[in-house]
N, C-alpha and C positions, 0 to 999 in steps of 0.2 A: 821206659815210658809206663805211666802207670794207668791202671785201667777204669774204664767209665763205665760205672753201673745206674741202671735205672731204681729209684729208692720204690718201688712198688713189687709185692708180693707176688704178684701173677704180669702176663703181660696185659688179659682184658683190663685191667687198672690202671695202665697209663698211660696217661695223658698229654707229655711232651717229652720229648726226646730230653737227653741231659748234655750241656751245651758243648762237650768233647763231640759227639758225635753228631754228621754230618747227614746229611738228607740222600744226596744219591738220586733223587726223584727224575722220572719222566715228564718234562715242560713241554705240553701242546703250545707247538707255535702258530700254526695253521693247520688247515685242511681243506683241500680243492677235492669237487666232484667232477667226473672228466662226464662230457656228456658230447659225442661226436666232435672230442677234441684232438687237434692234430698233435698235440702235445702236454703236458701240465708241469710247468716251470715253477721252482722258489727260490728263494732270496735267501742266504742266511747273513751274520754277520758276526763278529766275535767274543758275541753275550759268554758262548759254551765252547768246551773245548773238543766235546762229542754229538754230533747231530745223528739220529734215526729215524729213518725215513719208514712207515706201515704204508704196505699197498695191500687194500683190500679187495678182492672181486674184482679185478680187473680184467674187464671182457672187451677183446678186441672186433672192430667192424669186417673185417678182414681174418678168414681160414688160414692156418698154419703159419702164423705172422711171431715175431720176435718182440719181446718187449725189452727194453735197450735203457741204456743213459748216456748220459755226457756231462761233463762238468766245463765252469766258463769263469775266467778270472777278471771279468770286463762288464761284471753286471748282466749278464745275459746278451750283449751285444754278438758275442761267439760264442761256440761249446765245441773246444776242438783242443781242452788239454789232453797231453801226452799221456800215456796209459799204456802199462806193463801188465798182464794179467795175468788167469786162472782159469780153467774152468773142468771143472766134473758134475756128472749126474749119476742120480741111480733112477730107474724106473721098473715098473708091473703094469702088465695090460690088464686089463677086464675078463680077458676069455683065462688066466693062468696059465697062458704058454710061453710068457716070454717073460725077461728077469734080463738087466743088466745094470751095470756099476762098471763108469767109464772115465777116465779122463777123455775133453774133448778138442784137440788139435786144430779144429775149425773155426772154433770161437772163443778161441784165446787172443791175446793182441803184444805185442813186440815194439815198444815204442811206434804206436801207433795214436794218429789223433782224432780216429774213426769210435763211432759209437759200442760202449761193452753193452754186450747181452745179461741179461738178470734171468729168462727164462726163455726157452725156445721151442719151438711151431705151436704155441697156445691155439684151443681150437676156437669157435665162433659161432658154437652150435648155443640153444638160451641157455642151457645147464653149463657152459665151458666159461671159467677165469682162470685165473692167476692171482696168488695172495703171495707176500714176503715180506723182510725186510730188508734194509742197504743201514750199514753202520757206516758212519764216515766222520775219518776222528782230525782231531786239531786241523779243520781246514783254513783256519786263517792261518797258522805259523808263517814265518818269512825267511825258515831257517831249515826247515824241513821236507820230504816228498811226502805226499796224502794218500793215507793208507784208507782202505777199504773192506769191508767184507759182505757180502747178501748170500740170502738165500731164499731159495721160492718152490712153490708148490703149485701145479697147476695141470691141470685136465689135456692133457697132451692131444692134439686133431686124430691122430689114431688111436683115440681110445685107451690110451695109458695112464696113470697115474704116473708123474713124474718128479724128482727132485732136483731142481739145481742148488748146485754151491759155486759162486764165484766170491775170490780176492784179488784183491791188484793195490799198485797205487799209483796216483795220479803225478807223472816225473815233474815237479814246478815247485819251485820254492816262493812263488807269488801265491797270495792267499785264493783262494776257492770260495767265491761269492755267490755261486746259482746252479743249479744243478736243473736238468731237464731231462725229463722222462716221456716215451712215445714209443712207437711199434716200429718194427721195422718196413710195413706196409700199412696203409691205411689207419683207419682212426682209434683213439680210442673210444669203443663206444659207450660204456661206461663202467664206473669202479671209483674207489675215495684213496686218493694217498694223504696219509696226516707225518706232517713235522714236527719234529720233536726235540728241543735240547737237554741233554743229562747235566743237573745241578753238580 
């Protein structure tokens, strides 16, 4: 294979890519602002082969609440695919007395069609969200299971500074048309998740 150079001295010079080489780009497909909503649902469809989802500031109505998903192969009619999961965190309190880095046995899932956690007890105080993202790759395939990964950062109700990381994948060789995000208790009170497909 032979290689593609751009004909410009510096990169500030130029001006289009050279046509071997491909984009890769972040496509804004939407972005919903939750404002005392009980959930914020999207749509995708089989433009892209990788969707990423940004949740920014997401503040829940509700102390020590779980922020969750689900994926639904019926348009949003259900969100109740099977899901094999993961989950670890690392966290630091505020005062510097406390440090852990855990896998977490609770909030993992076992072919289950129960909602996964993205981030867990977020607090509800004005200063308290949660930001991350959820990669989710080839969910239309009709041949494959739907792989996953996120991870989140967010002002934990005691005072922690915390990290989740979860992976799993979705067990269904039916494509994955709608994904829905919400807390595990009450609303979300507000925060923007944007949609995205990778060119």
């Amino acid at each position: 294979m032979a290689l593609v150079f751009a004909n410009n001295s510096s990169l500030a010079n130029i001006t289009a890519l050279p046509s071997g080489i491909s984009g890769g780009a972040l496509n804004l497909i939407s972005t919903q602002t939750a404002s005392a909503s009980s959930s914020l649902e999207f749509s995708m469809d089989s433009t892209y082969d990788s969707y990423v989802f940004k949740f920014i500031n997401i503040h829940p109505a509700t102390d020590n609440t779980h922020f969750q998903i689900n994926f639904s192969t019926d348009n949003g009619s259900n969100y109740n695919v099977t899901k094999t999961t993961t989950y670890f965190q690392a966290e630091h309190d505020e005062g510097d007395s406390t440090t852990g880095l855990s896998y977490n046995t609770n909030f993992d899932l076992a072919q289950s069609t129960s909602d996964f956690y993205l981030g867990l007890a977020v607090g509800n105080d004005n200063d308290q969200c949660l930001t991350g993202t959820l990669n989710l790759f080839n969910p239309s395939s009709t041949t494959f299971v739907k792989h996953f990964t996120g991870v989140s950062q967010h002002y934990h109700q005691g005072n922690y500074s915390r990290n989740d990381y979860c992976a799993g994948y979705g067990n269904t060789t039916s494509s994955i048309d709608a994904v829905r995000f919400k807390m595990s208790s009450g609303n979300i009170d507000a925060g923007d998740i944007c949609l995205y497909g990778i060119a």
